[in-house]
KOLDOMAR-418908 format. One record per residue (C-alpha): x, y, z; residue number from 0. Coordinates in nm, 3 decimals, always signed. Layout:
<rs>
X_Y_Z_nr
X_Y_Z_NUM
...
</rs>
This chain:
<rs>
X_Y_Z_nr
-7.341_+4.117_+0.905_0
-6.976_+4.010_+0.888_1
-6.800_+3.843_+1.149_2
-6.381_+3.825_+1.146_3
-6.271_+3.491_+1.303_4
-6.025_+3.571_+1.578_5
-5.698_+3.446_+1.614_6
-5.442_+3.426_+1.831_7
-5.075_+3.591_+1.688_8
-4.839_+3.319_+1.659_9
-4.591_+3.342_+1.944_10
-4.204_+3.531_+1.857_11
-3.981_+3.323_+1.732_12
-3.697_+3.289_+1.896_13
-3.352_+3.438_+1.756_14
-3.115_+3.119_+1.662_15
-2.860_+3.309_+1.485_16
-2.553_+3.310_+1.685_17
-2.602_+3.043_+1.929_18
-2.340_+2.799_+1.968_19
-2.376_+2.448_+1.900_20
-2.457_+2.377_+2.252_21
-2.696_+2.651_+2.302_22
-2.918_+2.493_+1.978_23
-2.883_+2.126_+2.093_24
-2.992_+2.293_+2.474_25
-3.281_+2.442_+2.228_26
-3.385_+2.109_+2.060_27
-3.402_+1.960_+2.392_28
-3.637_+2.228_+2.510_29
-3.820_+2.195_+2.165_30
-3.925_+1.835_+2.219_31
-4.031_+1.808_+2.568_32
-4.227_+2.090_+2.499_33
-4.368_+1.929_+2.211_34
-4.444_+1.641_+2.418_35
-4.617_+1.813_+2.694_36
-4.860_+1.977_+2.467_37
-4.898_+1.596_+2.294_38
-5.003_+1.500_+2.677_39
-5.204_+1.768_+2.702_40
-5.375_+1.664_+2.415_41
-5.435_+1.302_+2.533_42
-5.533_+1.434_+2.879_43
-5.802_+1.690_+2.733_44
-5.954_+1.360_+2.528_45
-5.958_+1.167_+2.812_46
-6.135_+1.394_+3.067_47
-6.368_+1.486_+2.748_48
-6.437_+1.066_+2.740_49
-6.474_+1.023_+3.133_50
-6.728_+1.345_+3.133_51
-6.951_+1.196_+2.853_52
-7.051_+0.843_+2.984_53
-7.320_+0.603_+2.887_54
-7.573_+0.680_+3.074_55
-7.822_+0.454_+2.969_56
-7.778_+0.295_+2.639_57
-8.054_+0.379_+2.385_58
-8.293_+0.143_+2.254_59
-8.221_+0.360_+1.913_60
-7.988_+0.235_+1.640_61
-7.893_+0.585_+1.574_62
-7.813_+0.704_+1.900_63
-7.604_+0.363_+2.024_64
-7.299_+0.423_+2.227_65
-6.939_+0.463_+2.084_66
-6.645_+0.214_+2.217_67
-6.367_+0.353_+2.060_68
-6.123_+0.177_+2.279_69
-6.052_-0.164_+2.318_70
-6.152_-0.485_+2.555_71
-6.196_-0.324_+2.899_72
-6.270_+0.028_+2.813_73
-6.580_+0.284_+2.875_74
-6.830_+0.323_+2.623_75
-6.852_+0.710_+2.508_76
-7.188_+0.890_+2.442_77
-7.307_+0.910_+2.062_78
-7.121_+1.172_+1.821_79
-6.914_+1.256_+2.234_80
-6.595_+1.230_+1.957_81
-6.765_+1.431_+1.708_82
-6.829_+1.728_+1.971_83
-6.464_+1.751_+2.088_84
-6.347_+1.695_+1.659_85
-6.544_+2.060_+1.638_86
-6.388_+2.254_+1.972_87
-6.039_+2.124_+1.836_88
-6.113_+2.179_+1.456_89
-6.005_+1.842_+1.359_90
-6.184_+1.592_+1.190_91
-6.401_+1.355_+1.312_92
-6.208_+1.057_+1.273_93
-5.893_+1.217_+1.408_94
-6.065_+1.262_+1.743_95
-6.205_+0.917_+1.732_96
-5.844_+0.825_+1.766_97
-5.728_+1.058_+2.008_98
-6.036_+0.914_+2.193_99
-5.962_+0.566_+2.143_100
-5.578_+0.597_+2.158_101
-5.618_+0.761_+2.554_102
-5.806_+0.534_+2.666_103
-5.647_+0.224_+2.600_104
-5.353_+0.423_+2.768_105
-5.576_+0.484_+3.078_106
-5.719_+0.130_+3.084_107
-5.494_-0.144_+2.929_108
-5.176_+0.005_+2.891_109
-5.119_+0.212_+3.258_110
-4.749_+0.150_+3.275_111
-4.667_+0.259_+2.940_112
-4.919_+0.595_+2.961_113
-4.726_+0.711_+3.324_114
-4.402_+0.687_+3.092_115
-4.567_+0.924_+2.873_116
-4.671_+1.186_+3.091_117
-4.350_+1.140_+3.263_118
-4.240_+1.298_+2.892_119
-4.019_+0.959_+2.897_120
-4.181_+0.803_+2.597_121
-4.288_+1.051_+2.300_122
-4.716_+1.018_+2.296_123
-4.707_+0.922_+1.932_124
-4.505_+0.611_+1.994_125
-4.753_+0.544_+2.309_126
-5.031_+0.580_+2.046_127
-4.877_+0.356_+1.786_128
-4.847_+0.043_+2.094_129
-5.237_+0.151_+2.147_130
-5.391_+0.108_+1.826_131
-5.171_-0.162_+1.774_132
-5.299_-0.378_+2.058_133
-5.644_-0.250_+2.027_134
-5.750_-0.586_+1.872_135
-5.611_-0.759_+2.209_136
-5.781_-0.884_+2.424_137
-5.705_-0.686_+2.790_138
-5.518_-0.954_+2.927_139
-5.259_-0.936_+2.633_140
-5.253_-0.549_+2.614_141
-5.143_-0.599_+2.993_142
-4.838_-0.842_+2.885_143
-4.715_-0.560_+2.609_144
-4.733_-0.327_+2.868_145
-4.528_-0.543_+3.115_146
-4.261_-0.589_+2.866_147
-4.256_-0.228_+2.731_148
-4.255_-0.048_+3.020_149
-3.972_-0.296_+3.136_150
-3.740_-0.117_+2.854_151
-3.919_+0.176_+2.783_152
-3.640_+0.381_+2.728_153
-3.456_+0.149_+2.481_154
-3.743_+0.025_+2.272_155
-3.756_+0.063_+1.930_156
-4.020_+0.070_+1.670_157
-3.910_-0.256_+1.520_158
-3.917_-0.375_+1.861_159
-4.233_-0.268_+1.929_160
-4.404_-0.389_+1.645_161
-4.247_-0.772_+1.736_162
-4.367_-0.743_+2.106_163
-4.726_-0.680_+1.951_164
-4.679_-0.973_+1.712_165
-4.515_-1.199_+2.015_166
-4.864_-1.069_+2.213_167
-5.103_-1.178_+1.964_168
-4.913_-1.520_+1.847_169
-4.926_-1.594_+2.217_170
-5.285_-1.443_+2.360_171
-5.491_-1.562_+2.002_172
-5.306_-1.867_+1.876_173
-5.577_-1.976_+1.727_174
-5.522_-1.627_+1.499_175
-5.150_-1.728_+1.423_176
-5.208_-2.076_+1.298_177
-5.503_-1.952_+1.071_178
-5.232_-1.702_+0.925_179
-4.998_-2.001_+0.899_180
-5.255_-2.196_+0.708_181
-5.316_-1.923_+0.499_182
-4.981_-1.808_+0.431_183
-4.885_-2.172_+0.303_184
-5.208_-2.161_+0.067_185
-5.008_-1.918_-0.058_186
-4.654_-2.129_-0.188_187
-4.595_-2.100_-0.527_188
-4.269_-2.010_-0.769_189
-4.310_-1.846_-1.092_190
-4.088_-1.690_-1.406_191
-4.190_-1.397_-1.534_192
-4.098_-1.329_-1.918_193
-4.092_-0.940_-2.018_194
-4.295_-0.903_-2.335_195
-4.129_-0.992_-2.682_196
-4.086_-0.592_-2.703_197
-3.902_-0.531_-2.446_198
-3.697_-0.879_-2.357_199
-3.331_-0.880_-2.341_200
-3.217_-1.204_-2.242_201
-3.365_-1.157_-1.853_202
-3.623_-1.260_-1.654_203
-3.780_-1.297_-1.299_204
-3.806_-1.586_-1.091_205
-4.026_-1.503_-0.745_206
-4.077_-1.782_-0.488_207
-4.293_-1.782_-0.174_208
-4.282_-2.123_+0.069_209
-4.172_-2.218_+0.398_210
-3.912_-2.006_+0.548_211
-3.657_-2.246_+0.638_212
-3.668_-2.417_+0.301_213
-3.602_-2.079_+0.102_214
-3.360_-1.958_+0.387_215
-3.176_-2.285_+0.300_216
-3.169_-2.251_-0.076_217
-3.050_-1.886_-0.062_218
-2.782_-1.998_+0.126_219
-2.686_-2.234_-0.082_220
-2.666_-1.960_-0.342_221
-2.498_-1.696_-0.199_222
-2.229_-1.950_-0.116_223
-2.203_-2.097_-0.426_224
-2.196_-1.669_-0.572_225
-1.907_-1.690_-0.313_226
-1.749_-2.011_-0.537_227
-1.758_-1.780_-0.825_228
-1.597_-1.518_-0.706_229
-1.294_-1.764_-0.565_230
-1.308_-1.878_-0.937_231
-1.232_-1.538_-1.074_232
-1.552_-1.421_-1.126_233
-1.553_-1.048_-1.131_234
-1.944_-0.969_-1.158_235
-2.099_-0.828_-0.883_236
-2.269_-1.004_-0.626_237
-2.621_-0.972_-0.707_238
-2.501_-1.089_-1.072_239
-2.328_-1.408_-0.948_240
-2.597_-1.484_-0.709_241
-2.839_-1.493_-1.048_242
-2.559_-1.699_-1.221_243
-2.562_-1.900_-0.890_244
-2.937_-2.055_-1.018_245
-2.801_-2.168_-1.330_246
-2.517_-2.337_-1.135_247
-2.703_-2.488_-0.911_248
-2.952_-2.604_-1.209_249
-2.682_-2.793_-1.359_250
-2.566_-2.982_-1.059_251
-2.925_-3.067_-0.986_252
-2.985_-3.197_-1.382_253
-2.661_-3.386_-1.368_254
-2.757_-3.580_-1.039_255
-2.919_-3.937_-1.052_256
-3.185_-3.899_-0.821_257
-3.198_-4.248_-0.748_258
-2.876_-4.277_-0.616_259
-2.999_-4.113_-0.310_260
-3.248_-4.433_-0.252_261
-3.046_-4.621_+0.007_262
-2.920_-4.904_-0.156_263
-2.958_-4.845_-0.479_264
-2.665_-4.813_-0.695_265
-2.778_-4.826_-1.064_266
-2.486_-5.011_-1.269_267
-2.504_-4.774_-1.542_268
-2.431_-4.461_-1.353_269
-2.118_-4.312_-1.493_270
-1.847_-4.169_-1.221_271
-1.913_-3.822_-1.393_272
-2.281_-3.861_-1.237_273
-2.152_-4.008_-0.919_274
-1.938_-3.716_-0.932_275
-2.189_-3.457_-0.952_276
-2.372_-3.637_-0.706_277
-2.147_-3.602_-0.440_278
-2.082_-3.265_-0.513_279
-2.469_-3.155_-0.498_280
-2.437_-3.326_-0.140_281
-2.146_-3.204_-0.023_282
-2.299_-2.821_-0.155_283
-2.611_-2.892_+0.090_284
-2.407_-3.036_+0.373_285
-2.178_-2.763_+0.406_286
-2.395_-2.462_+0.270_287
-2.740_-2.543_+0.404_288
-2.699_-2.564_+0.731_289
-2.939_-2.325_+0.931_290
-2.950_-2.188_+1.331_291
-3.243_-2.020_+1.395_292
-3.261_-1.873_+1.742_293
-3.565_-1.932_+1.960_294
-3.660_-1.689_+2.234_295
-3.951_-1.867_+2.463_296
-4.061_-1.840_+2.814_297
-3.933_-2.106_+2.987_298
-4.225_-2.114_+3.256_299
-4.456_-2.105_+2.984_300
-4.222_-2.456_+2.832_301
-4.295_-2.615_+3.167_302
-4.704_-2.477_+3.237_303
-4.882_-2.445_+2.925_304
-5.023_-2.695_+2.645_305
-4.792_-2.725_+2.369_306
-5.029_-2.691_+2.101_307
-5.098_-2.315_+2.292_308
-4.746_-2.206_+2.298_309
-4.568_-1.959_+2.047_310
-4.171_-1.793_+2.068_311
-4.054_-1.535_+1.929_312
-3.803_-1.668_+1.591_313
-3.477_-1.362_+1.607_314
-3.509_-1.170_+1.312_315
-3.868_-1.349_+1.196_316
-4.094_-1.332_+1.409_317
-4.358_-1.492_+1.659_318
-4.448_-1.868_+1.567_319
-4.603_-2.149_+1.727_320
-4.442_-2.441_+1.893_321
-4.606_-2.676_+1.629_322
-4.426_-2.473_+1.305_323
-4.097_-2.469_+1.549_324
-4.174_-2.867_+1.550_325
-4.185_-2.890_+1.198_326
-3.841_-2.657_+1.087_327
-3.663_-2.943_+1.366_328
-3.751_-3.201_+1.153_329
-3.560_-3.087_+0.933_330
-3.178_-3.214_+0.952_331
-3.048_-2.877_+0.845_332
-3.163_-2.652_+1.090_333
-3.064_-2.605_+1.423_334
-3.313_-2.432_+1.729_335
-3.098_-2.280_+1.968_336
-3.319_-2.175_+2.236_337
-3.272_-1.885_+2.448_338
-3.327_-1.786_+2.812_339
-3.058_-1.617_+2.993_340
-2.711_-1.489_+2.912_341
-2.502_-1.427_+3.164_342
-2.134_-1.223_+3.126_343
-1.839_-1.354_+3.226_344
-1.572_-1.146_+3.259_345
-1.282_-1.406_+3.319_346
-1.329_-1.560_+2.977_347
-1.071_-1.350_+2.730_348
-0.873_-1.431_+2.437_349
-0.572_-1.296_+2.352_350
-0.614_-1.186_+2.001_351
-0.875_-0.898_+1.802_352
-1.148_-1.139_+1.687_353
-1.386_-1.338_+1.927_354
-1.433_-1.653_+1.940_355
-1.802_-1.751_+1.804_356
-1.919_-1.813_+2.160_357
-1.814_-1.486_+2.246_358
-1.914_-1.370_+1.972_359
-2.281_-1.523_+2.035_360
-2.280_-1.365_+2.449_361
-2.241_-1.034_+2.351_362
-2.504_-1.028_+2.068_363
-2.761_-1.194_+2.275_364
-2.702_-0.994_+2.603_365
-2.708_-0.616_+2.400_366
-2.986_-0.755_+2.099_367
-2.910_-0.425_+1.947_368
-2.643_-0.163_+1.855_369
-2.579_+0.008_+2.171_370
-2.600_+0.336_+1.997_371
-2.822_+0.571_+2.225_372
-3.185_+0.427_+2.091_373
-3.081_+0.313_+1.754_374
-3.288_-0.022_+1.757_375
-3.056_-0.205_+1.485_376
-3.039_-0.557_+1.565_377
-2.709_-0.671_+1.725_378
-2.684_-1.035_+1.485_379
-2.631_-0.754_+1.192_380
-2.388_-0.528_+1.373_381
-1.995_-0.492_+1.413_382
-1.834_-0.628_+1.760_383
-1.655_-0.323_+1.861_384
-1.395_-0.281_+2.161_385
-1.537_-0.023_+2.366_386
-1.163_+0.019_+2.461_387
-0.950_-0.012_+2.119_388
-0.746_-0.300_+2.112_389
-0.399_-0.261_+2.074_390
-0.176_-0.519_+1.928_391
+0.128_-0.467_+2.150_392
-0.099_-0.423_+2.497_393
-0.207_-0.666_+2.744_394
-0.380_-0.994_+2.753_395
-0.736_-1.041_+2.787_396
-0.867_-0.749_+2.610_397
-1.119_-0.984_+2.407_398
-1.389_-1.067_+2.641_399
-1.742_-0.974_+2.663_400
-1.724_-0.654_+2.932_401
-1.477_-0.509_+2.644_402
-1.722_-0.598_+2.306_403
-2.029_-0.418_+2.205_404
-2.206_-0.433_+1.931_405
-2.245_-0.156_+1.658_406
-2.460_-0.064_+1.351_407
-2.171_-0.003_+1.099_408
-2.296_+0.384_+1.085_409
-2.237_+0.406_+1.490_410
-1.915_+0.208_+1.383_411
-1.800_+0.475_+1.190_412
-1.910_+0.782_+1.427_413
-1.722_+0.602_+1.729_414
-1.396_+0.510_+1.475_415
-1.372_+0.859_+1.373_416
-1.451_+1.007_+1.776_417
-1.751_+1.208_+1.662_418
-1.910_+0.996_+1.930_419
-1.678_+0.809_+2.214_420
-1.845_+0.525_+2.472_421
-1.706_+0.350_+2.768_422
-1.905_+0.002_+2.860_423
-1.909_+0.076_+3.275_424
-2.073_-0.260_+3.323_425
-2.165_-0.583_+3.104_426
-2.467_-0.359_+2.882_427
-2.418_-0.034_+2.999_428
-2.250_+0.233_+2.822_429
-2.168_+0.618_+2.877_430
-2.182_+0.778_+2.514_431
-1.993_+1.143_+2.473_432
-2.107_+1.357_+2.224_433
-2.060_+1.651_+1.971_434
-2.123_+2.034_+2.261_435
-2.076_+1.821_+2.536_436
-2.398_+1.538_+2.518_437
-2.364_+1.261_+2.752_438
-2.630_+0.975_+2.714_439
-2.623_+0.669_+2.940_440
-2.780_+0.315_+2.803_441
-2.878_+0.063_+3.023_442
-3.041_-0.323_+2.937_443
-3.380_-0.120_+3.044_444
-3.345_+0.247_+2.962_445
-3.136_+0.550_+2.771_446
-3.097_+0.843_+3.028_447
-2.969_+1.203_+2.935_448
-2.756_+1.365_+3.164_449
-2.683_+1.669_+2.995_450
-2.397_+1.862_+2.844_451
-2.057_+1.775_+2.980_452
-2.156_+1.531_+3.291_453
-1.988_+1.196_+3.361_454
-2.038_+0.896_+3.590_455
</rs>
């Protein structure tokens, strides 16, 4: 006998030819949240399919033990439950494992962040990235991510996403981060690489791993003295000075008399050529290797917890604990600037284009990103932008933080050349026009649509 599978005609598609821009981006729209409702769906179906197969009693039989897909705090599943649904949904076993596990740390450790999704504010994907990214937390630390995403939920990027996690498990397993601390510096080495006899041409590779404030330092140092060269009249490029800067730097350091920077020791044969290049090596580190690294901690966790359990969150880095915080101060060179409010003042102007570094600093720390409708790039690598353009024969005070934003150099661009316009209505929040009418408001906490053609 021969069965035919049945199968359901793929629905009409829909005519696009024609439509005007608007009536395609009014189609996208309608393309994605209907994309997201069927993710839901998806997660919903897995979840009522977990819920409806419980332990029971837990077999005394190896082969028939319960499944936890989840993490800390969630409900066991029946044996080969996952395996049942992978065959209704013809997917594989492993991909409804996930979908298993993924929904219910949703449903039990990350509430907040699952009513965003089937609100269809947060895409189920990105929901399912945070869960199998925490899975490893315990539930008390899956509860802090979900505290701090749902807090922003609208603006959150990726990048930003994947630091909260870190900043959740530095802080809820510190034990885990100075382990990978200790490991990491196990790890310190620098080596040159020859290419074979065959192929060599006068170039190698030099790789270094150590601590991050000491290479931070030294790459500083040679990108300013690649900056020297270039004063000089150097006209290679800048990855080609910056390998020139080694050699530089080399020289200075085999010309220098170490011993001349033991206080109080002033060998008599030292020529003034040495004492020369002394000085110069010094004055390269003094003025080139300074460092500010910018600490965001919780400052009732500062004044409640034990200092060897605390960790921050290094901008741009990463989570690390107090202790390795400890250790870069030591160092004269770098400089810990913590962070724990910024406030906006909007009497404080200048009358010129460029900010003052202060300024500068406000406006970088208060938006942390380009404020480019969910673009995620972070604000210390992004233009200052007047959100209304500054014009050299206008009034005073049109430099001051309620008139900067910053912007990617790509949303730079679109805004220079008005394929996208913004107005900043308050300190952080902007109302972006767009190409067929979009109009997209940003908050500190969220990016809302409003449509085609709508202002505030």
């Amino acid at each position: 006998m021969t069965t035919t599978a049945s199968t359901t005609p793929p629905p009409a598609r829909p005519v696009l030819d024609g439509l005007s821009s608007s009536e395609l981006l009014a189609h996208a729209g309608e393309m994605e949240r209907l994309s997201r409702q069927v993710e839901v769906a998806r997660l919903e179906v897995a979840l009522e399919w977990a819920i409806a197969h419980p332990v029971v009693e837990e077999s005394t039989s190896v082969l028939e033990s319960p499944d936890r897909p989840g993490g800390a705090g969630t409900p066991l599943v029946a044996a080969f439950a996952t395996d049942t649904l992978a065959a209704g949904m013809g997917i594989a076993p492993a991909s409804a494992a996930r979908l298993v596990a993924d929904v219910l740390d949703l449903s039990f450790r990350l509430p907040l962040l699952w009513d965003h999704i089937r609100a269809l504010r947060v895409p189920a994907a990105r929901g399912r990235r945070v869960a199998a990214a925490t899975r490893h937390l315990s539930a008390e630390g899956a509860g802090w991510v979900d505290r701090q995403i749902a807090a922003v939920s609208g603006r959150v990027s990726t990048a930003q996403l994947d630091r909260l996690v870190a900043h959740a498990t530095a802080q809820f397993d510190p034990d885990a981060l100075k382990d990978a601390e200790e490991k990491a510096r196990s790890t310190w080495d620098v080596e040159l690489h020859h290419p074979t006899p065959g192929e060599f041409a006068g170039t190698s590779t030099l790789t270094a791993r150590g601590d991050t404030m000491d290479l931070k330092g030294f790459y500083d140092l040679v990108c300013a003295e690649a900056d020297a060269l270039a004063v000089l009249g150097d006209t290679d490029t800048l990855g080609q000075r910056k390998a020139k800067a080694l050699g530089v730097i080399a020289a200075h350091q085999a010309t220098l008399d170490l011993t001349s920077l033991i206080p109080g020791h002033r060998p008599d044969d030292q020529t003034e050529e040495d004492r020369a290049a002394a000085a110069r090596a010094r004055a390269l580190v003094r003025s080139n290797g300074r460092i500010k690294l910018y600490l965001h901690a919780s400052l009732a966790d500062l004044l409640t917890q034990d200092a060897a359990e605390l960790v921050g969150t290094v901008e741009n880095l990463g989570p690390a604990t107090i202790a390795k915080v400890k250790d870069w101060v030591g160092h004269s060179r770098v400089t810990i600037t913590p962070v724990l409010h910024v406030a906006a003042d909007d009497t404080w102007s200048v009358d010129r284009h460029d900010p003052p570094p202060r300024m500068a600093e406000t406006v970088r720390l208060r938006d942390e990103t380009c404020v480019f409708p969910r673009c995620g790039r972070h604000a210390r690598g992004s233009d200052l932008d007047h959100t209304t353009p500054y014009d050299d024969t206008g009034p005073p005070g049109q430099t001051r933080p309620s008139n900067l934003a910053p912007l990617c150099r790509r949303h730079h661009r679109a805004k220079t050349t008005s394929a996208w316009t913004y107005e900043q209505l308050d300190p952080g929040t902007y109302l972006w026009h767009g190409h067929a009418g979009l109009t997209i408001l940003v908050t500190p906490d969220d990016v809302i649509d409003l449509g085609h053609g709508m202002s505030l």
